[in-house]
C-alpha positions as CSV (number, residue, x, y, z in Angstrom):
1,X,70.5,-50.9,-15.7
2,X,67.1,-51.3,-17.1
3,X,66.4,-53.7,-20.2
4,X,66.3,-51.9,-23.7
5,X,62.7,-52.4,-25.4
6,X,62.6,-54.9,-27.8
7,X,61.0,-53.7,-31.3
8,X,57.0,-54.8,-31.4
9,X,56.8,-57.7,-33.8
10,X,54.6,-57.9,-36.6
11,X,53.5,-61.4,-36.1
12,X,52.4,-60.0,-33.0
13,X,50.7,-56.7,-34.1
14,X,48.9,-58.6,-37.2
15,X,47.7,-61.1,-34.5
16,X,46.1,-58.7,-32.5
17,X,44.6,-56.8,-35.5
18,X,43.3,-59.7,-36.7
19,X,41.7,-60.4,-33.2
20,X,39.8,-57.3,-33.4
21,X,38.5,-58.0,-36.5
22,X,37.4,-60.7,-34.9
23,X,35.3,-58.8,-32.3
24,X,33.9,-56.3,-35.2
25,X,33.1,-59.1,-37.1
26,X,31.0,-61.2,-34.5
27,X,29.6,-57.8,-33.4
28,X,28.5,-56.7,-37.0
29,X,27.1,-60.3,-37.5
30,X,25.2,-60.2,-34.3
31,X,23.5,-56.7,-35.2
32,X,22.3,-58.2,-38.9
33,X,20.6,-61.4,-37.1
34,X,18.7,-59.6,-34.8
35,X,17.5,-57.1,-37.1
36,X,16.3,-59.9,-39.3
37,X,14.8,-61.6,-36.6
38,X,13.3,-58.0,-35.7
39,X,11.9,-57.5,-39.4
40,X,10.1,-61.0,-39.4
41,X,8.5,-60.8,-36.0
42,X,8.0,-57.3,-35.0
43,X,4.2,-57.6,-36.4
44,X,3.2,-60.4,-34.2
45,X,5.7,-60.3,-31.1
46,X,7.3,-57.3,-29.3
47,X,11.3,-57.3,-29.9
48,X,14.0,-55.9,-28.7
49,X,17.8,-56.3,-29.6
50,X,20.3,-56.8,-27.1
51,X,22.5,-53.8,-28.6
52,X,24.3,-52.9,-25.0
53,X,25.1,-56.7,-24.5
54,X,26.8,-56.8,-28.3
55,X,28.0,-53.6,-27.7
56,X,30.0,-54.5,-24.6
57,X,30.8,-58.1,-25.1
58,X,34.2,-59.2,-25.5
59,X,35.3,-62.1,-28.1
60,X,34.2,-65.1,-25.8
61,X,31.1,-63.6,-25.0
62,X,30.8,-63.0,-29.0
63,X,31.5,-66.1,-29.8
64,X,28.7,-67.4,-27.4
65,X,26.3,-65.0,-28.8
66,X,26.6,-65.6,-32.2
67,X,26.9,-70.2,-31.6
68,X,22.7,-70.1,-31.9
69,X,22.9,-67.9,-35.4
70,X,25.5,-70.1,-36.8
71,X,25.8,-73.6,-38.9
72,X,29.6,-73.5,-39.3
73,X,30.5,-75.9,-35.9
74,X,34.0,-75.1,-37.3
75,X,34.3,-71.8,-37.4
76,X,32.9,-71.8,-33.3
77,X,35.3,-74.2,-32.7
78,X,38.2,-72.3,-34.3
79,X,36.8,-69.3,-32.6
80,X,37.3,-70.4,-29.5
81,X,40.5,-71.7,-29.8
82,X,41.5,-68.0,-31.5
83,X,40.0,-66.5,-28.3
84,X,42.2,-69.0,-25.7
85,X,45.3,-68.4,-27.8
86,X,44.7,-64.1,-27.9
87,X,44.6,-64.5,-24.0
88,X,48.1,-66.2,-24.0
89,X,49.6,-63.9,-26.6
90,X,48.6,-60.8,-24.6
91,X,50.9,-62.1,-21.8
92,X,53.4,-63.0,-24.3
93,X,53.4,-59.8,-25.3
94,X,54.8,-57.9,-21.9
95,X,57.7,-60.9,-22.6
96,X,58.4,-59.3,-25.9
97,X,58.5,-56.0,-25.4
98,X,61.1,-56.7,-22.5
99,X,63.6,-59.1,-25.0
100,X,62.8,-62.0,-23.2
101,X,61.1,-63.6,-26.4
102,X,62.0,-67.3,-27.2
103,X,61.9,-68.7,-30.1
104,X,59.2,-71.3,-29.6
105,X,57.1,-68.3,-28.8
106,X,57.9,-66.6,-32.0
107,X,56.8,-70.1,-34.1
108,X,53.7,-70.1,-31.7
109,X,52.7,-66.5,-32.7
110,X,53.3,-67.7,-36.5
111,X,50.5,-70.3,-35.7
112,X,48.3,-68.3,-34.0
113,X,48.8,-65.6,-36.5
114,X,48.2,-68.2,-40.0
115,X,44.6,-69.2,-37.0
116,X,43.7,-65.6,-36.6
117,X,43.6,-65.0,-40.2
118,X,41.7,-67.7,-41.3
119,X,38.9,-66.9,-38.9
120,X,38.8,-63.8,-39.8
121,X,38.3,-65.0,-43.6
122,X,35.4,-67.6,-42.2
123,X,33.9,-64.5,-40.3
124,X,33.6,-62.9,-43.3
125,X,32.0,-65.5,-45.2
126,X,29.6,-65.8,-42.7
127,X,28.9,-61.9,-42.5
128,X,28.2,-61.8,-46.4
129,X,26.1,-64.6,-45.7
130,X,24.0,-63.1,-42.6
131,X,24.0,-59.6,-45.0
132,X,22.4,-61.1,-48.1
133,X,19.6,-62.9,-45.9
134,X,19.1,-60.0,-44.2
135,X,19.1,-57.7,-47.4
136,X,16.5,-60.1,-49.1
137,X,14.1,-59.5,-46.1
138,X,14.3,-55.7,-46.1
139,X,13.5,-55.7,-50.3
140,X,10.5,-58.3,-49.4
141,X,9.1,-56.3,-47.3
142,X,9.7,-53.1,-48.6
143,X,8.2,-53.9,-52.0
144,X,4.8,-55.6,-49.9
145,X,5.0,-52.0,-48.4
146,X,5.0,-53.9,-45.0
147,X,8.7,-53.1,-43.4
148,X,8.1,-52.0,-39.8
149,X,9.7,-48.9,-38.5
150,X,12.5,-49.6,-36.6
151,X,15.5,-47.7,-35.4
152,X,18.2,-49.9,-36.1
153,X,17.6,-51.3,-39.4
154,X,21.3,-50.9,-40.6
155,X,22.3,-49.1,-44.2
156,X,21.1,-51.5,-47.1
């Protein structure tokens, strides 16, 4: 007789959600730096951004990407630990699904989850951050008339 499924946990689903935040997050981040770094060179050096690589990066390639464009130390550090402790919850989650959950697993998804959620807050932070800096350029240059035409100048 084959094992009933267990019911999907919402520590478990919330910890996953917030993982892909993650991903967006580091991916929307990304974009904004390089198109500032676009608007401030592009009239004295070709550039291009890396949009495939961004694009098709998972989180511990994200998290590599973005380390140059960031100050916070601690939110890269928490990062990667997020990243190491997605891995082991994606196994853990083939173990719930079949019952055979234990409860140190369940207080380790709590953990993981309370992480998860407050690297998604930092990643926000930082994204509001990147998008003012990157929103002050544009206006500069658009009111000295000298913004470059680019394609991938996201909506201001």
């Amino acid at each position: 007789m084959s094992k009933q499924l267990a019911p999907y946990p919402e520590k478990l689903a919330r910890c996953m959600v917030n993982y892909q935040f993650l991903e967006e997050g580091l991916r929307f981040c990304l974009y904004r730096c390089h198109t500032l770094i676009q608007l401030r060179i592009l009239s004295s050096l070709p550039y291009e951004v890396p949009l495939k690589t961004i694009d098709e990066s998972s989180l511990p390639r994200l998290i590599e990407l973005f380390k140059p464009f960031s100050r916070n130390e601690s939110l890269i550090q928490k990062l990667r630990l997020v990243n190491n402790h997605r891995d082991s919850l994606a196994h853990d989650g083939g173990l719930i699904q079949t019952g055979d959950n234990k409860a140190e697993n369940e207080k380790a998804q709590e953990a993981f989850l309370v992480e998860a959620e407050e690297c998604a807050a930092m990643i926000k932070e930082e994204a509001v951050f990147i998008d003012q800096q990157l929103i002050q350029e544009y206006r500069r240059l658009k009111q000295s008339n000298a913004l470059p035409e680019i394609d991938i100048i996201p909506p201001l």
